[in-house]
Every structure is written in C-alpha cells, then in structure tokens.
C-alpha positions as CSV (number, residue, x, y, z in Angstrom):
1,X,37.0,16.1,-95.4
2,X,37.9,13.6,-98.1
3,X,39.1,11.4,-95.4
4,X,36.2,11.2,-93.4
5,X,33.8,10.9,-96.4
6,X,36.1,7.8,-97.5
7,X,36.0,6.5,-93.5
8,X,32.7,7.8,-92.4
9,X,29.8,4.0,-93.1
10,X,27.7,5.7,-90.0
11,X,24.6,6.2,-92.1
12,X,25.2,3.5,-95.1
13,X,23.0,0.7,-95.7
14,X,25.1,-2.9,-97.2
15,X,23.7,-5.9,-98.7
16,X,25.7,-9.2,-97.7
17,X,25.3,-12.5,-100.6
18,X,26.8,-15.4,-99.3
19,X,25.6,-18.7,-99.8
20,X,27.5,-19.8,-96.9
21,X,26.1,-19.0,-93.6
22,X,29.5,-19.3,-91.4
23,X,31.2,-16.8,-94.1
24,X,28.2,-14.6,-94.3
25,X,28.2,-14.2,-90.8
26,X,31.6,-13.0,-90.7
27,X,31.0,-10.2,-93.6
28,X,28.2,-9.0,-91.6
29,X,30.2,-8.9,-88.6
30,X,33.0,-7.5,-90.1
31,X,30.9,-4.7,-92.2
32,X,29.2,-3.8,-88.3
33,X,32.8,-3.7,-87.0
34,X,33.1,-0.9,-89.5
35,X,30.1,1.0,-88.3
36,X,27.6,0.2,-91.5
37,X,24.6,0.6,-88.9
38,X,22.2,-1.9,-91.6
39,X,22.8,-4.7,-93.4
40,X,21.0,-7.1,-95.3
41,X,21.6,-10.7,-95.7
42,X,20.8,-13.1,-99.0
43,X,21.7,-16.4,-98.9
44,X,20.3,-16.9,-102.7
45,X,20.9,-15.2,-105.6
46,X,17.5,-14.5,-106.6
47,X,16.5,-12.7,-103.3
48,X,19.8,-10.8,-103.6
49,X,18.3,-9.6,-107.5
50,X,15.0,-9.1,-106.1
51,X,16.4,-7.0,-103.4
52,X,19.1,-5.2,-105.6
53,X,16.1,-4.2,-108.0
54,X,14.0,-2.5,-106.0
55,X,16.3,-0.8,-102.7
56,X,19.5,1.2,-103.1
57,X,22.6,0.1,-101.3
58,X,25.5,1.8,-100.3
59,X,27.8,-1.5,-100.3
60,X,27.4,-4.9,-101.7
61,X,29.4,-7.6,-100.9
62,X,28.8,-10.7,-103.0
63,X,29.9,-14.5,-103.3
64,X,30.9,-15.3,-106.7
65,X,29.8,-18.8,-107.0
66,X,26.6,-20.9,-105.2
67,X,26.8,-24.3,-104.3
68,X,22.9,-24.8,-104.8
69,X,22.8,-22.3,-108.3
70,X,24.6,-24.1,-111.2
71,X,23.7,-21.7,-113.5
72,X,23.9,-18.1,-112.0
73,X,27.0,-16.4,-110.1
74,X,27.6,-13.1,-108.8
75,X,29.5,-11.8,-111.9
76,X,25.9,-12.7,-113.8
77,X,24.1,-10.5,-111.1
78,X,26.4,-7.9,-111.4
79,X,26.6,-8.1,-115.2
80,X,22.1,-8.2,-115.4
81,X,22.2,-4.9,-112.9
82,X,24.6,-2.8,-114.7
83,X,23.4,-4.0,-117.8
84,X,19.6,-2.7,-117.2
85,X,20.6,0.7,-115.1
86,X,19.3,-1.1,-111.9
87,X,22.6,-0.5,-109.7
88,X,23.7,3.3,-109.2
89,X,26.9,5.1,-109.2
90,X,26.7,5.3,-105.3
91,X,26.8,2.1,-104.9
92,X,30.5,-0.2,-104.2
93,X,29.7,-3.6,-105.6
94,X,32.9,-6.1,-104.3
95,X,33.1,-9.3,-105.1
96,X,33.9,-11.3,-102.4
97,X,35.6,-15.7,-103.9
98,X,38.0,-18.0,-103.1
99,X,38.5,-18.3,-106.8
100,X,41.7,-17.0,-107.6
101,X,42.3,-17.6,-111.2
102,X,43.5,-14.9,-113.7
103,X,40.3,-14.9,-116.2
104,X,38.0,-14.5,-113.1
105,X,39.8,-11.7,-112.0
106,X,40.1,-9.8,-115.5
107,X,36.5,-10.5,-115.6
108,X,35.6,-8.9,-112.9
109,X,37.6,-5.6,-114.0
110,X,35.5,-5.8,-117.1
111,X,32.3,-5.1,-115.2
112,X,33.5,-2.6,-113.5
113,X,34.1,-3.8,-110.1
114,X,34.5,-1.5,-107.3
115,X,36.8,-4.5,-105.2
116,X,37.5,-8.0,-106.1
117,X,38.3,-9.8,-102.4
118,X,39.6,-13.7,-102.4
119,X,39.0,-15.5,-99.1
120,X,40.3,-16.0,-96.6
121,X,40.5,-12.5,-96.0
122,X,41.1,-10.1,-93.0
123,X,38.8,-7.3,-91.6
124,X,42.2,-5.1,-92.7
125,X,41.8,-6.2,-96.2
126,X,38.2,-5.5,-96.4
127,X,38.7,-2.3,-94.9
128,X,41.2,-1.3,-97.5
129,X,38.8,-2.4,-100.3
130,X,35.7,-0.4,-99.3
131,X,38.1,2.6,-98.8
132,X,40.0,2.5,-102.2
133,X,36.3,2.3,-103.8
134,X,34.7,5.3,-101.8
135,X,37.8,7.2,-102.9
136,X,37.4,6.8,-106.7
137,X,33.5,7.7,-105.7
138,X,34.3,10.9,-103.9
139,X,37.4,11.5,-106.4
140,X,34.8,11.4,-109.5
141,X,32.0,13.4,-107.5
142,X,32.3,16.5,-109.4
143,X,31.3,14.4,-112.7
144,X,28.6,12.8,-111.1
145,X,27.4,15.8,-109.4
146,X,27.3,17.3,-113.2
147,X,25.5,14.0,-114.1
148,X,22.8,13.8,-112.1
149,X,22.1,17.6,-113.3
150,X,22.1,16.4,-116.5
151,X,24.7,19.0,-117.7
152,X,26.1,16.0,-119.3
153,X,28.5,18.3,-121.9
154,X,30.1,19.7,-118.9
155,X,30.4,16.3,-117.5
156,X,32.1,14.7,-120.5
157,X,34.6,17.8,-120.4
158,X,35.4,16.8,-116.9
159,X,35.9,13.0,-118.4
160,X,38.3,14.2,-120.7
161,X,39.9,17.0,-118.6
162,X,40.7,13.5,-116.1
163,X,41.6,11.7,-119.2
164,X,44.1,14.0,-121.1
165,X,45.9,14.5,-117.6
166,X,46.2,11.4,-116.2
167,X,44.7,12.1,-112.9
168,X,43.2,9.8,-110.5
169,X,41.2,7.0,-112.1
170,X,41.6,8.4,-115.6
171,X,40.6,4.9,-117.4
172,X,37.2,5.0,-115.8
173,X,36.5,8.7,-116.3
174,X,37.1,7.7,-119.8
175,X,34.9,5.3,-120.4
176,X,32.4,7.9,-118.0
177,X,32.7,10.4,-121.0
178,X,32.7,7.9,-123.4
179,X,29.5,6.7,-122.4
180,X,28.2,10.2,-122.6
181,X,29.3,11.3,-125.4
182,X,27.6,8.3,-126.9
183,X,24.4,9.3,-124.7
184,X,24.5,12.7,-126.6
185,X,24.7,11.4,-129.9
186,X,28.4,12.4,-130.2
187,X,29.7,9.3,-131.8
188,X,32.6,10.4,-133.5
189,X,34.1,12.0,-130.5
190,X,32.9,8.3,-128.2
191,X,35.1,6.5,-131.1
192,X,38.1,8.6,-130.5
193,X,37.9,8.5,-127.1
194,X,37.9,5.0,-126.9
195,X,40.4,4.3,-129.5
196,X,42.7,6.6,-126.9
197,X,42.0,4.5,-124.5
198,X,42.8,1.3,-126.5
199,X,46.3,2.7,-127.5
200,X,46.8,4.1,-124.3
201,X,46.2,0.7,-122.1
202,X,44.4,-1.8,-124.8
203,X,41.4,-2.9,-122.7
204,X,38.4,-5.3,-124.3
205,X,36.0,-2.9,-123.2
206,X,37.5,0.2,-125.0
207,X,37.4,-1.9,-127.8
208,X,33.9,-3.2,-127.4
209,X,33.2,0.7,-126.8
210,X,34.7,1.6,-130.4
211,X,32.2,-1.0,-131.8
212,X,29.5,0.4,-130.3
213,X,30.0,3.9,-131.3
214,X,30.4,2.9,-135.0
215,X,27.3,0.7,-134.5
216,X,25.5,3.9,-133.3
217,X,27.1,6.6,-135.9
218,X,25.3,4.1,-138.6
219,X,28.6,2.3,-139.4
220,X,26.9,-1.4,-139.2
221,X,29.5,-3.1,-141.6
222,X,32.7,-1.8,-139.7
223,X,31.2,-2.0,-136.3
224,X,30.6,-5.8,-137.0
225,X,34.0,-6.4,-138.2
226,X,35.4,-5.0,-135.1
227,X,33.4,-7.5,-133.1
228,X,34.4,-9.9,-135.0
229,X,37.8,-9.1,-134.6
230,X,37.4,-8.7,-130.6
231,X,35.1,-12.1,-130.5
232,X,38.0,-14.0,-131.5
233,X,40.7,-12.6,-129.5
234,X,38.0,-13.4,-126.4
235,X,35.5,-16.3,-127.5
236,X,34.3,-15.8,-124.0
237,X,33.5,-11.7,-123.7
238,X,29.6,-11.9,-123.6
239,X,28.9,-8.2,-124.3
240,X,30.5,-8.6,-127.6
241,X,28.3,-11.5,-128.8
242,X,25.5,-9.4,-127.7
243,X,26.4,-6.2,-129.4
244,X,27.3,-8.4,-132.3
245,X,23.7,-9.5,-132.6
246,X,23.0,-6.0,-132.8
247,X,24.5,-4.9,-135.4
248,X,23.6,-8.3,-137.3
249,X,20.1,-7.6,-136.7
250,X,20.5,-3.8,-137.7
251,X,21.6,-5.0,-141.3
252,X,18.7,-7.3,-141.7
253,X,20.9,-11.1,-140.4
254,X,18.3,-12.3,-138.4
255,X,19.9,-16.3,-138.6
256,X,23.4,-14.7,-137.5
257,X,21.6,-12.2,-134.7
258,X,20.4,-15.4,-133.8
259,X,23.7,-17.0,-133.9
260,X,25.2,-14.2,-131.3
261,X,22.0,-13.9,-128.8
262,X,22.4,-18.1,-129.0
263,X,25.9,-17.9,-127.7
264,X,25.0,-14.8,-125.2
265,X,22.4,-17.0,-123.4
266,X,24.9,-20.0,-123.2
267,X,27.5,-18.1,-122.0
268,X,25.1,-16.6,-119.2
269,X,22.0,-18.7,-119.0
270,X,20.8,-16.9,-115.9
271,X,20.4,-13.4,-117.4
272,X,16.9,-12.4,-118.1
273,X,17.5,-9.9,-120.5
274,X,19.6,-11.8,-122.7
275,X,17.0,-14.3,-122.5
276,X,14.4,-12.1,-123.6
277,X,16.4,-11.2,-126.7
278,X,16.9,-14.7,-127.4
279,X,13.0,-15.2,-127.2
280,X,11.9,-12.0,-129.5
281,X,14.8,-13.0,-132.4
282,X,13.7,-16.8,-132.4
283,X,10.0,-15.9,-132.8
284,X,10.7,-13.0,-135.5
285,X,12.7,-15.5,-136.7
286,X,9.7,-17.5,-137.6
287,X,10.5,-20.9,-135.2
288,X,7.8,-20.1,-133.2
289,X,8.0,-23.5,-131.0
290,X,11.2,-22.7,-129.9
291,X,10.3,-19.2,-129.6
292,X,7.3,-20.3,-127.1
293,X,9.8,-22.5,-125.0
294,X,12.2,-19.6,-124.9
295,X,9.9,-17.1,-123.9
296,X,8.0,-18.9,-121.2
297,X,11.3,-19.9,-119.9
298,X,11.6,-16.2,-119.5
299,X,8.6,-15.5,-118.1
300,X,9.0,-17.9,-115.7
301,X,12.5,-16.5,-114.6
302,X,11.8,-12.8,-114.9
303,X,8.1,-11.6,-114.8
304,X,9.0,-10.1,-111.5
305,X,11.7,-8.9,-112.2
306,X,12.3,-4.9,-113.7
307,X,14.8,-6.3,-116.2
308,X,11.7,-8.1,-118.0
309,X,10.3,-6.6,-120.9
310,X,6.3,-7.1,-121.1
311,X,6.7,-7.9,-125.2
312,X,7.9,-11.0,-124.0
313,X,4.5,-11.8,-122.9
314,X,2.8,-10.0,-126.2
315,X,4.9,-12.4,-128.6
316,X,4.0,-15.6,-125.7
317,X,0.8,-14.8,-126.2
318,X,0.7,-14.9,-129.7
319,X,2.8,-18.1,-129.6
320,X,0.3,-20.3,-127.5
321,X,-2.8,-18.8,-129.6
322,X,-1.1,-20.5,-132.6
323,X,0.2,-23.7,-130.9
324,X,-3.8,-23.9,-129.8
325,X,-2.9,-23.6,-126.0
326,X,-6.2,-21.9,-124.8
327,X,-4.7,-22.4,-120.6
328,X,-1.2,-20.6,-121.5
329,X,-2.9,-17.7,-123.2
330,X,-4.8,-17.0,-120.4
331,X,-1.9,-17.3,-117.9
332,X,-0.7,-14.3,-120.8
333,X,-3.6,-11.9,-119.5
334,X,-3.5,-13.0,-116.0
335,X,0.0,-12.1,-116.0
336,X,-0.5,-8.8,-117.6
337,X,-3.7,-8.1,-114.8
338,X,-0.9,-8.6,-112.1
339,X,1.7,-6.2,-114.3
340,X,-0.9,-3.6,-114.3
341,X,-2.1,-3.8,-110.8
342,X,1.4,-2.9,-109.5
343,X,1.4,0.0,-112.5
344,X,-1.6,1.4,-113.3
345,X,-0.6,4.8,-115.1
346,X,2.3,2.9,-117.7
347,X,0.5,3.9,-121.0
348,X,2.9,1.3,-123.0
349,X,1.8,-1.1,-120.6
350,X,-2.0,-0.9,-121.6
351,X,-1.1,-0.9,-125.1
352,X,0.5,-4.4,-124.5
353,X,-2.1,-5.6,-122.5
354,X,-4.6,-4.6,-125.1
355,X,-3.6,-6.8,-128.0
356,X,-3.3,-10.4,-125.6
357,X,-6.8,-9.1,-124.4
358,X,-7.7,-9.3,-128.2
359,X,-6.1,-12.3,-128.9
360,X,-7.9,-13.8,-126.2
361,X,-11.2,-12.7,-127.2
362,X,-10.0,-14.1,-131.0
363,X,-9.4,-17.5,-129.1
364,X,-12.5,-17.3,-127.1
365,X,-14.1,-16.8,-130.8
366,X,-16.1,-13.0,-129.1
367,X,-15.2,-11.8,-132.8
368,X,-17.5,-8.6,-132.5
369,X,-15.5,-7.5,-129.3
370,X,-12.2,-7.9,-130.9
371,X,-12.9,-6.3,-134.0
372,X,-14.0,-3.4,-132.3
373,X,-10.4,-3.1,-130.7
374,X,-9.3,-4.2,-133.8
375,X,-10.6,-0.6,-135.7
376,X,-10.1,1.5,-132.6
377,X,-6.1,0.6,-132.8
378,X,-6.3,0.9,-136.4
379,X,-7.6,4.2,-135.9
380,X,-4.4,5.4,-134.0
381,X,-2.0,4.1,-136.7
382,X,-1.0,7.9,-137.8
383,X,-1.0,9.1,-134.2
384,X,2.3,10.8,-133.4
385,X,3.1,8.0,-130.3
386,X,2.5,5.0,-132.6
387,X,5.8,3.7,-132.7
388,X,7.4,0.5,-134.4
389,X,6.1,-1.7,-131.4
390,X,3.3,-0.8,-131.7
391,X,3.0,-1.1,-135.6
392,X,4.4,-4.7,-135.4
393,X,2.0,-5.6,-132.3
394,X,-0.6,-4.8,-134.7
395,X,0.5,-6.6,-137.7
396,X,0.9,-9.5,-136.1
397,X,-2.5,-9.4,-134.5
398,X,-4.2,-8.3,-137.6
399,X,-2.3,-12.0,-139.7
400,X,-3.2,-14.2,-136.9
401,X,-7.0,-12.9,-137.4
402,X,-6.5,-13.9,-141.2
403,X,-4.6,-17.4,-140.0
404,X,-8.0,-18.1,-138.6
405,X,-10.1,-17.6,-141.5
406,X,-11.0,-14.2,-140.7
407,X,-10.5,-12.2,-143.4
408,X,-12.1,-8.6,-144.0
409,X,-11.0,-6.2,-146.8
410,X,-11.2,-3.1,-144.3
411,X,-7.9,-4.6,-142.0
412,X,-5.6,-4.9,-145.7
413,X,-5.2,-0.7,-145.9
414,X,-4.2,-0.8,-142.0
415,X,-1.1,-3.3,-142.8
416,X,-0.2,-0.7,-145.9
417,X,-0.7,2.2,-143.6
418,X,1.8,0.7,-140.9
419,X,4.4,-0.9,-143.5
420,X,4.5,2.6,-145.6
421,X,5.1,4.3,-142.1
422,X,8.0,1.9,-140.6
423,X,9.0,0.1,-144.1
424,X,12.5,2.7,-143.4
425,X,15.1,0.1,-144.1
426,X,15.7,-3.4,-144.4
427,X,15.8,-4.7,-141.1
428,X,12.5,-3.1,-140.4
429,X,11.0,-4.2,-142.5
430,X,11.9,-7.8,-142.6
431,X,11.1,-7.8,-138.7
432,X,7.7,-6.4,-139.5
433,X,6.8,-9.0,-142.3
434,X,8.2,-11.5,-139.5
435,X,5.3,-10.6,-137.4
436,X,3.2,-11.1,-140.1
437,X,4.3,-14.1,-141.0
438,X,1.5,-16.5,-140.3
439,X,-0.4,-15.0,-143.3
440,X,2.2,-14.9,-146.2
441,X,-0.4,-12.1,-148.1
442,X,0.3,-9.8,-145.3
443,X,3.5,-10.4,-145.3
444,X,4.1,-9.6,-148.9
445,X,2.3,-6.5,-148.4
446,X,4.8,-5.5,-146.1
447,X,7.3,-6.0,-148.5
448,X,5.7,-4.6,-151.4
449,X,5.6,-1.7,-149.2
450,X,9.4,-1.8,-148.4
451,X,9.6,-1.5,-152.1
452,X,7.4,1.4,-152.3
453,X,8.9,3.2,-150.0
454,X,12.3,3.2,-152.1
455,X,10.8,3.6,-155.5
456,X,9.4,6.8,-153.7
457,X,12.5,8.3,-152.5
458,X,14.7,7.1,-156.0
459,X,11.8,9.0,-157.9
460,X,12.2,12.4,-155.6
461,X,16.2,12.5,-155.4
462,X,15.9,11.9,-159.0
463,X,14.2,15.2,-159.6
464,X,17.4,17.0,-158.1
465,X,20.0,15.5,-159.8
466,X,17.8,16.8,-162.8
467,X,18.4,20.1,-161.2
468,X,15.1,20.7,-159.4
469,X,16.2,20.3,-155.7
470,X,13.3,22.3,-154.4
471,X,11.0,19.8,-156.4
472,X,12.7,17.5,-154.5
473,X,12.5,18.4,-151.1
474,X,9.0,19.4,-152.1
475,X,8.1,15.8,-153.0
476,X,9.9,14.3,-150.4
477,X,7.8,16.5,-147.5
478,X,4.5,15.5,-149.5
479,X,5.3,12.1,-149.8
480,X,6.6,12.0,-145.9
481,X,3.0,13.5,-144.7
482,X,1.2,11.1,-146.5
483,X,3.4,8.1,-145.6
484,X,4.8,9.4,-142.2
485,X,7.9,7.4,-143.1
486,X,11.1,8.5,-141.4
487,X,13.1,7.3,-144.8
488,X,11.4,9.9,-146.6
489,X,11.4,12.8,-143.8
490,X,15.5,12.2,-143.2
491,X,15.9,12.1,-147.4
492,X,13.9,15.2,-147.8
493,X,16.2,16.7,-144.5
494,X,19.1,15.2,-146.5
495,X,18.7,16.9,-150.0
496,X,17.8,20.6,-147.7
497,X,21.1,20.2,-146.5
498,X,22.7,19.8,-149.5
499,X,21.1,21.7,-151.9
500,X,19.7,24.7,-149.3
501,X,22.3,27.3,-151.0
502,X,20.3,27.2,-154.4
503,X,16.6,26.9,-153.3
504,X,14.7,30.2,-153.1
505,X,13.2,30.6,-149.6
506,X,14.9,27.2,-148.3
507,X,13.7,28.5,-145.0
508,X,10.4,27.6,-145.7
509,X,10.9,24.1,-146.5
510,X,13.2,23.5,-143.8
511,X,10.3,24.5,-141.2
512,X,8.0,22.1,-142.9
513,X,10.7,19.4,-142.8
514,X,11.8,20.4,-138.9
515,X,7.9,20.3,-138.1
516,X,7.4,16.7,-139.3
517,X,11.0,15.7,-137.5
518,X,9.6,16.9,-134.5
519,X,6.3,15.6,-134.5
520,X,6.8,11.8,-136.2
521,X,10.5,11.2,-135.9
522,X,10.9,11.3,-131.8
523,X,12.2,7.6,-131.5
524,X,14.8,6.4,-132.9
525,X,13.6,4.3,-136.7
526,X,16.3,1.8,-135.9
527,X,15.0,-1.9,-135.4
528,X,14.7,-2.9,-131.8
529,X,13.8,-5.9,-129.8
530,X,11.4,-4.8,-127.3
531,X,12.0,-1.7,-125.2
532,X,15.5,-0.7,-125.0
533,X,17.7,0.2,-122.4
534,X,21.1,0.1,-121.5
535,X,23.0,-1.4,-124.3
536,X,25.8,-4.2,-124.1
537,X,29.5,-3.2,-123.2
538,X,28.2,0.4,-121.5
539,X,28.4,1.8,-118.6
540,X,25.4,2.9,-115.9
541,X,25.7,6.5,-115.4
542,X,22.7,6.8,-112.7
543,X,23.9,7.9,-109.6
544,X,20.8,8.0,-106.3
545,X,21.8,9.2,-103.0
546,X,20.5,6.7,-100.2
547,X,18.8,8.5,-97.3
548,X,20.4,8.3,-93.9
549,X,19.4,5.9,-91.4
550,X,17.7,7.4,-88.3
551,X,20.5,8.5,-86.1
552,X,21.8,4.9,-83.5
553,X,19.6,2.4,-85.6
554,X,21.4,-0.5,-86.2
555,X,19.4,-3.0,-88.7
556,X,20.1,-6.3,-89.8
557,X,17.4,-8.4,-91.8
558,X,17.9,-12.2,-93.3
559,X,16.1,-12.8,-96.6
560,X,15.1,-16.5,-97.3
561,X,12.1,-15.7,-100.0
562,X,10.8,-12.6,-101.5
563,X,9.1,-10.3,-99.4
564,X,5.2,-9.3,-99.5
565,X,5.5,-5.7,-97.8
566,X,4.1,-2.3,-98.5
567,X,5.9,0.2,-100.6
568,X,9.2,2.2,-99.7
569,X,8.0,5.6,-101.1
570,X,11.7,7.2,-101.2
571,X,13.2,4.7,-103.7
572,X,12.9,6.0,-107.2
573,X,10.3,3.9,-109.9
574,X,12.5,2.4,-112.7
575,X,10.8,2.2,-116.4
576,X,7.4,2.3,-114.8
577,X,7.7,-0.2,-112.4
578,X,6.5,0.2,-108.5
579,X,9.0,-0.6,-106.4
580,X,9.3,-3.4,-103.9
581,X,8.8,-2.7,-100.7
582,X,11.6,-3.2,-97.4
583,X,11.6,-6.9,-95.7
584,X,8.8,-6.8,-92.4
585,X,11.1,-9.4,-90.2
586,X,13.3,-6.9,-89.3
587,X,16.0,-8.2,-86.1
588,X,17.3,-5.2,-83.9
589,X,21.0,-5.1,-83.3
590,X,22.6,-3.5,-80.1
C-alpha cells in the first residue's frame, strides 16, 4: 500500500517554473511520463506566486534562478510561501538548478525542501526525488492526520515518540513538534526540544527555533543574544535577522528592529512580507518619507498578493495625507474599494478601510463627515474586539486631525482611553506614541499614560507586600475594569496566584479576574507590526488534500500573465481572502 501511494501521480496536479522553455518542456514531459495527468506551466516567478497562492499543488518543480528577474529566485518563493502558511504539507516543493555550490544547497535544507535536483538530470533521478519526498509524506501521515484534527497534543507526542527513537525522518518530526508545542504555548518544552536537536545534529534552524521559543516564553534579552550569537556564525541566514527585529522591537529598539528588517529586505528584496515590515517599522519609526517610498514600493509589489497586509495601505495613506499628495491618497481608497470587492464580509478589513475613508474626507476638508466617524470609532474604544490596531489606527488619525489645525477638546479623553487600555509595556507604548507622532501633545499623552499605568500597578502590589493581598487583587480588578489594561488584569492574575492560599474566598476574586481575561485579554498584548502570521524560522503545519482530477483528463495550461477567471469554490479562503480562480486557456493533452 505504502508503495503504491509513494508510485501512484494518477490523480495529482504539478506546477512546472522554468524560465527556460527547452528545460521546461522537458520537466513537463518528464512529470507526464510519470502519469501526473495536469500540469501547469510558469515561465515567471510572479505568475508562479500568483498561482501558488491561490491553487493547491501536489508537486512543484521550480528553477532557482531567472535570467530576466535579478532580484527574486525560487528559494525567495519558497521562503515567502512557507513563511505566510500559503504552501501545505501535501505539497513536494523540489528545486530544480544547475547551481551546484555547497551554501545553495544547505540553503535549500534550511527551508525545508522536499528535493534539491541539479541539471542536467535524468527522468531516473527525478523519479527518485518525487519518491523519496512522497515517502517522508506518507511516513509522517499519522501526525498530519492528528494535525489537521487539531488534536495537536497527540500530534506533538507522535513528534517526540519519532524523535526519542530515531525513526524515519526524526529531524523533521522534531522540528513538527517543535513548532507545536510552540503553537500551544508550550515554550519550555519547544526550547528543549530544539536544544535536542542542536546537540543531537547542530542545525541553524534548531537554533533559530530555540530563539524563538525564548522570544515567545517572554525571554526578550536571552532570545536576542542567541540571535546574535547565530547572526554571526551565518551573516547570511535571513530568518534570524528577522526574528532578531522581533525581539528588538519587543523590548522597545525600534532603530536596531530597523537595523534587522533593513538587512532582511537586502538580503531578499523580493519578499513582500519582509517588505511590509520594513515599511510599518520605518514609519513608526517616525521617517515618514522613507516610510512612504517603502510602502508604496510594497503596494506596488504585493497588493494582490495574500502575503500583503492591508495596514500597509492604512500607514500609506496616512503618509501621502502628510506629504500633501491628494492623487496617492485616493489610489489608498481605490485600492481598498478593489480589496473589499473581492472580500466583502472581512470585518478587519472595513475597519481599515474606514480610517483612509476618513483621512480622505480630512483631505477633502468634509470635516462634519469625518468627525462623525471620528465619535462613532471613539465610541467603540472599550468594545471587547478593539484591539492594538485598531487603538493605534485611531491615534494616529485622531494627531493628524490636530496636525491640521483641528483641535477639539472632546477627541483628548479618547487618546487617554486608548493609551490607558494598550499603554502594557514599553514597546507598546512607544509604537502607539509613534503613531501619534505628528502632534507631540498627543504623543505625550500617550506617555503620561504609560506612566500611569505603572504608578497604578506599583501602588496595588504595594498594598500586599503591606500584607493586604486581597486589597490588592481587589485594586488591581478595579483598576483593570476601569482601564481595560492587560498590565493590570495579568498583575492582579499574578498576585491571585501568589497569594490565593491566604485570601478568604480567593475563588471569588479569581472569577472576576478569569471574567475580565476572557472578555479583554483574547489577543495576545505583545507589540505587533500589522496582522501576524507565521513567524520567521517556523515551520507550516497546514496540510489540504487536493481533489482528484476527473478520471483520463490529462491538463496542461501555460501561464504568461495573471488570469481574470471565476472562482475555484473547492480551494480553501486564506486570512479572508477570495481565492483566485483556475487559468480559462486550458490545452488538452492525449
């Protein structure tokens, strides 16, 4: 059975990126030889993304480098897909290169290659790629199976089970459980795990993985010596640079998180994502010339794309309102009108789109309009869904309103509301004065609040080591309903823990403290660059099953530009996004 699962492309669908059209030719010649009944041809790397983000294919097979594409290569595809949860378990991904070098090679392990073929190759060769990777899929099946049930504790005890005894592809069913464990918010059990692995067969990306399981446990400080450490033993191992900036941002380094995403972006110029991040830090930042260049460049590479993050256009927006550039702000809502045609139900997606329609009415001077949106988002500020996006979002709005001379007394208590609800930690809140920026008595309010916020909580733990811990916890649950700050809701969680043994009905307490958890504290308070997803250095654990091709249909389609076509309903949305549809000029095979 194994055998013929390994053997059996019948009903598989492959997607051939070759740049070359004589040695394209011959991989979808030799991938029909092998009875893959479709396949797909790119002959550019952007109709191969396009593709890749919006169909599921069983086998890719992809050139490394493009004579006509300087700046993107296969490893950059590979590393945008995995990176944003875009490519599935099910699928093989094998690099096919004439470039034989060491570093290429070890690269391509990194990312978690299924193959790595150098030309000129055989049919033979080929063959004995695709069936070494089916094998690891159907030897890991069990785990995946468990995965895609989301009984992911039984599925990091299968990891480790794999692991401990050295069976068949133990390395990457460690860094499977790994990944899960970090999924599940078992950090310290990730960290050992990957410390295993790093005295067992020292890889970069074990190492990378204990980093970001410090990062994650809270351990900013060490995590970002470990990075350090791992940067300079591989100036070129981009995930590190990027993680780096993480946890430089996390303790409140925005010029060094700058530093990191800087390097990120050079290193892989072509990657949307890491462009993005670049964008959002160099605005927050406060260069907001830069910032504009950096984000329109993105924009301009990605708005299609499901690995862009609509803030990009929020903080554009905002950019070219300063900068005076009436035709570039309205591109912003134009290209928000297109985002929401294609997904018309994505609630964060309207909330976007709301404050560039306000800045627009701001720059189109229908004050009366935008002041109402103004007070009707104000009005949501203690709602349990507004979150730190949208806090910021509305700070910044609220400080270019003043930057024009628009000052009103009722919009001041809104900034306080939102800085006492976020103002959590550092980082926070020195990326929420950022988007305040443009009107320094905003800003300061947002510090003054930061302040606050710790006066509040010294004040409250002070009252237990006085020996009144249920005054404490008392004060802390008070001050978090009136502040909704997640500072004060953990600290009052905190002291309960502590101190439950000599409170009289602790119970009680801990309800009211569990109640506000639950209601305000359902994202995570840590400081984030737009809407998160996969983070650097992991690994996808997504796995779709394809559905077979109708029985003696034998497809193969050329792609030359991105297709206009109606919508494959069986392919999964991703993060709100409709999915692209299958390519019309479809050529019959015999």
């Amino acid at each position: 059975m194994v055998a013929e699962a390994e053997d059996d492309l019948s009903i598989s669908m492959a997607l051939v990126v070759d740049g070359n059209p004589t040695s394209r030719a011959i991989l979808v010649d030799q991938m029909r030889d092998f009875g893959v009944r479709t396949v797909v041809q790119c002959s550019r790397l952007a109709d191969a993304r396009r593709q890749l983000e919006y169909r599921v294919f069983d086998v890719v097979l992809c050139e490394l480098h493009f004579e006509n594409d300087r700046v993107s290569t296969g490893q950059v595809l590979l590393d945008d897909l995995r990176r944003n949860q875009l490519l599935p378990f099910s699928t093989i991904f094998i690099m096919v290169t004439g470039e034989a070098t060491y570093g290429k090679v070890a690269e391509a392990a990194e990312s978690a290659l299924d193959g790595y073929l150098l030309k000129p190759h055989s049919a033979a060769q080929l063959g004995e790629r695709l069936r070494a990777a089916r094998k690891r899929k159907v030897s890991l099946q069990e785990i995946f199976s468990a995965i895609e049930a989301e009984e992911f504790d039984r599925a990091a005890d299968l990891c480790l089970q794999r692991f401990e005894s050295r069976g068949l592809f133990w390395l990457y069913a460690a860094r499977v459980g790994a990944e899960l464990m970090l999924r599940t918010g078992k950090y310290a059990q990730a960290q050992r795990l990957y410390e295993a692995v790093v005295a067992a067969n020292t890889l970069p990306w074990a190492k990378l993985g204990v980093a970001r399981s410090m990062l994650d446990a809270g351990q900013t400080q060490e995590a970002s010596s470990s990075l350090a450490m791992l940067i300079a033993e591989d100036p070129n191992y981009v995930d590190a640079y990027e993680v780096q900036g993480r946890a430089q941002f996390e303790m409140g380094r925005f010029d060094r998180a700058l530093d990191n995403y800087k390097m990120a972006c050079d290193l892989t110029p072509a990657s949307v994502s890491r462009m993005q991040n670049l964008g959002l830090m160099t605005y927050y930042s406060g260069d907001r010339i830069e910032a504009e260049k950096i984000l329109d460049k993105t924009t301009r590479m990605g708005l299609d794309s499901k690995m862009f993050d609509c803030q990009t256009l929020v903080l554009l927006a905002f950019a070219r309102f300063e900068s005076g550039d009436r035709k570039g702000l309205q591109r912003c809502v134009d290209d928000f009108s297109r985002v929401l045609e294609r997904n018309p139900g994505a609630k964060r997606l309207k909330r976007l789109s709301s404050i560039v329609d306000a800045v627009a009415l701001i720059q189109a001077h229908q004050l009366a309009k935008a002041l109402d949106q103004l007070r009707a988002m104000g009005n949501t500020v203690r709602d349990p869904d507004f979150d730190f996006e949208a806090g910021s979002n509305l700070v910044a709005l609220l400080a270019q309103l003043a930057h024009k001379a628009i000052q009103l007394e009722e919009m001041e208590p809104i900034i306080d509301s939102i800085a006492l609800r976020f103002c959590a930690n550092r980082a926070l809140s020195e990326l929420l004065a950022g988007a305040a920026q443009v009107h320094e008595p905003y800003a300061e309010l947002v510090r003054a609040a930061h302040g606050k916020v710790l006066k509040l909580a010294e004040q409250a733990v002070g009252l237990s080591l006085k020996g009144d811990p249920r005054g404490a916890v008392e004060r802390l649950i008070s001050l978090g309903e009136s502040t909704l700050n997640s500072k004060l809701i953990e600290t009052a969680h905190a002291v309960l823990q502590r101190h439950g043994s000599k409170i009289e009905n602790a119970n009680e307490l801990e309800v009211a403290v569990q109640a506000l958890k639950g209601r305000y504290l359902k994202t995570n308070p840590r400081p984030a660059l737009g809407e998160q997803k996969r983070q650097a250095g992991g690994l996808l654990l997504r796995a779709v099953t394809l559905a077979p091709s109708k029985a003696g249909e034998a497809v193969e389609q050329v792609v030359t530009s991105v297709p206009q076509v109606p919508e494959v309903a069986s392919i999964p949305e991703v993060q709100g996004v409709a999915p692209i549809p299958a390519v019309n000029d479809v050529d019959q095979g015999t």
